[in-house]
C-alpha positions in Angstrom: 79.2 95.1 89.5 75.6 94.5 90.5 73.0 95.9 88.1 70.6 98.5 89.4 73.2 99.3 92.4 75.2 102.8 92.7 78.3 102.2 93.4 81.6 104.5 93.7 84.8 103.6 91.5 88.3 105.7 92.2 89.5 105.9 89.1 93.3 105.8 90.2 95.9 103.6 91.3 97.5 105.5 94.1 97.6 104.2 96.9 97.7 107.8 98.5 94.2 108.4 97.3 92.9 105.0 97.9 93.7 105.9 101.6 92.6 109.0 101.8 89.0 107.7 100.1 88.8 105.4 102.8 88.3 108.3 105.1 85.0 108.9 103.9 83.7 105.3 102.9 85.1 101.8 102.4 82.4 100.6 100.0 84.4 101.5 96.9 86.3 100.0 93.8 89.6 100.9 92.6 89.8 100.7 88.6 92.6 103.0 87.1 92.4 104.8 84.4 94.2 104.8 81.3 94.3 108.1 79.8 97.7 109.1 79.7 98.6 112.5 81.6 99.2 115.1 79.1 100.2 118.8 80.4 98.9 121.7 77.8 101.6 124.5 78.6 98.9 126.7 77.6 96.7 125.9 80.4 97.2 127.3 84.0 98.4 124.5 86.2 94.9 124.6 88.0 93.5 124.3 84.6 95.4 121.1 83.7 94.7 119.6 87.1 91.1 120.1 86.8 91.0 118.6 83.2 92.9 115.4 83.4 90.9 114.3 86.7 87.6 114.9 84.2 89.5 113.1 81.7 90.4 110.1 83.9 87.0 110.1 85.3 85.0 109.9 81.8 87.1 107.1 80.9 86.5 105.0 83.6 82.8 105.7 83.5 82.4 104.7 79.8 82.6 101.3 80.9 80.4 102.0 84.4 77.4 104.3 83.3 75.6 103.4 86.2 78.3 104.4 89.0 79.7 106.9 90.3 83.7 107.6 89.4 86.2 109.6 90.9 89.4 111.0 88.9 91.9 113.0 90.4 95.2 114.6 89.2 97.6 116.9 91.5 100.5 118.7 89.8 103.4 121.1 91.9 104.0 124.4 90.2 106.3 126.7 91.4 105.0 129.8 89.9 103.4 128.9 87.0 106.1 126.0 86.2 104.7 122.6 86.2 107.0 120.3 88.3 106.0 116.5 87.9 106.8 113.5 88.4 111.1 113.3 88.5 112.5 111.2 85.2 114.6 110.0 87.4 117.6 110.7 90.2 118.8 113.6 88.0 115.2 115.1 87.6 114.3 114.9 91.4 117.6 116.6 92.4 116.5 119.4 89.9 113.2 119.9 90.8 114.2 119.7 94.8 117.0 122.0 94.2 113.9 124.4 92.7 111.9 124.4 95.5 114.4 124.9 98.4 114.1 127.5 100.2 110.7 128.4 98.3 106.8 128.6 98.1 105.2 126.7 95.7 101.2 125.3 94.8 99.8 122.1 94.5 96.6 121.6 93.3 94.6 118.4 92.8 92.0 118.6 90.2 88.8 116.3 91.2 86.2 115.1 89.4 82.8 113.4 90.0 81.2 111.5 86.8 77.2 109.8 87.9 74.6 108.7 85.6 73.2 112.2 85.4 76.1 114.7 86.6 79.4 115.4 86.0 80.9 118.3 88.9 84.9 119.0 88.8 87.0 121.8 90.8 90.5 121.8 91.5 91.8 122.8 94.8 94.7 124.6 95.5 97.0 124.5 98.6 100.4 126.8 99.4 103.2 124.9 100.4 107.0 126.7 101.5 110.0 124.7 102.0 112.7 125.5 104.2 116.5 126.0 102.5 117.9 122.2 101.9 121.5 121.5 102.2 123.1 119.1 98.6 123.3 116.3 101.5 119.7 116.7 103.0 118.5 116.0 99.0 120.7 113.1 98.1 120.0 111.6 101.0 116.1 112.4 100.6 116.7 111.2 96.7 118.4 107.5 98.2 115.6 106.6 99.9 113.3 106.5 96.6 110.2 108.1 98.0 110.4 111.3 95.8 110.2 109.2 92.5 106.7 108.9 91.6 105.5 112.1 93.5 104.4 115.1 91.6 107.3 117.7 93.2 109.0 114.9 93.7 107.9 114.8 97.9 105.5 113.2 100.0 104.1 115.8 102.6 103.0 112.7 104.4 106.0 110.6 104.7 109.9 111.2 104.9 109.5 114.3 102.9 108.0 116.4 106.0 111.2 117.4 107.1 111.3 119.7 104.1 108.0 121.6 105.0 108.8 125.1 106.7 105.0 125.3 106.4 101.3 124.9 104.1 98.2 126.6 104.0 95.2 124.8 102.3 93.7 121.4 102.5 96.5 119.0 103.8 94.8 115.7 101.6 95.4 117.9 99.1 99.2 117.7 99.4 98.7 114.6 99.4 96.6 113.9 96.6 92.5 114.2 97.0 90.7 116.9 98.7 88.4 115.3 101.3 86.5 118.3 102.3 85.9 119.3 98.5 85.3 115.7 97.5 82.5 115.2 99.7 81.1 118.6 98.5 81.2 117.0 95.1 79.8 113.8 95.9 76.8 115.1 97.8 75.8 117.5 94.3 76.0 114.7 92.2 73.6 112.6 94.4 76.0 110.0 96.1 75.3 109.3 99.4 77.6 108.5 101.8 77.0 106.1 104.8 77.3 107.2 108.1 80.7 106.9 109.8 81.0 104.1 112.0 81.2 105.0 116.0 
C-alpha cells in the first residue's frame, strides 16, 4: 500500500465476489477477513447479513485506515430459517430437499468502511425452485459445487437447472450487489474510473 493513495480492498476471499468486483473496477486488493461468521437467531436474516459484512469490513480496515474496504455476507432463508453453508453431503441433501419445489430469500449484506464513512444495506432477492427428483440432488451433491455455497447452490453455475425463477438483483444470488454497491461506494466518496470502451 502506497501512503497518501485511496485505494479499495474486498475484504473476502470468494472468488464469486472477486469476479463480480471486477465488473466495476480492476484496481482493487483482495485481503480476507477473519472474523468468523456468527448467526444471532435473534436477528432477522437481513439483519445478520447486514451485520457480518460491517463486521468483516471494520476488521479489515483496522489495519488500512486510509482505504476503502468492502465486506459482504449473503445467507439463504427459507422463511425466516437461515440455510448456510452444507456441513457436508448429508447437510446439502437436507437443505436441497428444503427448498424444492419452494421460494426462498437471499440477501447479501454490504458494507463500505473509508477514512471518514461507514454506509451498509443489505439487499434482498426472491428466488423459487422447481420440484427436484432424489436423483436430480445426488447427482447435483456429486459434483461438489453446492458445498461452500450459502443454500448450498450456485445460481451461476450447474445449480441453474434448479431455478424455476428470481426476482431481485441477480449478483446478488450470487454474492455482491453491483447496482447497490456502486450506490455505496459513490456516498462514501470512492470514485470509480471510467469503464474502458
Amino acid at each position: 500500500m502506497t501512503e497518501n493513495t485511496a485505494k479499495l480492498i474486498l475484504a473476502s476471499r470468494s472468488p464469486r465476489r472477486l469476479e463480480l468486483l471486477k465488473l466495476i473496477t480492476d484496481q482493487f486488493e483482495v485481503v480476507p477477513s477473519s472474523v468468523e461468521e456468527k448467526l444471532d437467531y435473534g436477528l432477522r436474516p437481513e439483519e445478520n447479513a447486514r451485520l457480518l459484512a460491517r463486521a468483516k469490513a471494520e476488521n479489515v480496515a483496522k489495519k488500512y485506515p486510509d482505504c476503502w474496504v468492502i465486506g459482504a455476507d449473503t445467507l439463504v432463508a427459507l422463511h425466516q430459517e437461515i440455510l448456510g453453508k452444507p456441513v457436508d453431503v448429508s447437510d446439502a441433501e437436507r437443505i436441497l430437499r428444503r427448498l424444492s419445489g419452494k421460494e426462498h430469500r437471499v440477501m447479501t449484506g454490504i458494507c463500505v468502511v473509508s477514512p471518514g464513512k461507514t454506509l451498509d444495506k443489505a439487499v434482498t432477492s426472491k428466488v423459487r425452485f422447481k420440484s427436484l427428483s432424489q436423483e436430480e440432488i445426488s447427482n447435483y451433491i456429486q459434483t461438489g459445487e453446492p458445498m461452500d455455497k450459502a443454500g448450498a447452490y450456485a445460481i451461476q453455475g450447474k445449480g441453474s437447472f434448479m431455478v424455476r425463477d428470481y426476482s431481485g438483483s441477480h449478483s446478488n444470488i450470487i454474492g455482491l450487489p453491483i447496482d447497490e454497491l456502486k450506490i455505496l461506494l459513490k456516498k462514501t466518496g470512492f470514485k470509480i474510473a471510467p469503464e474502458r470502451k
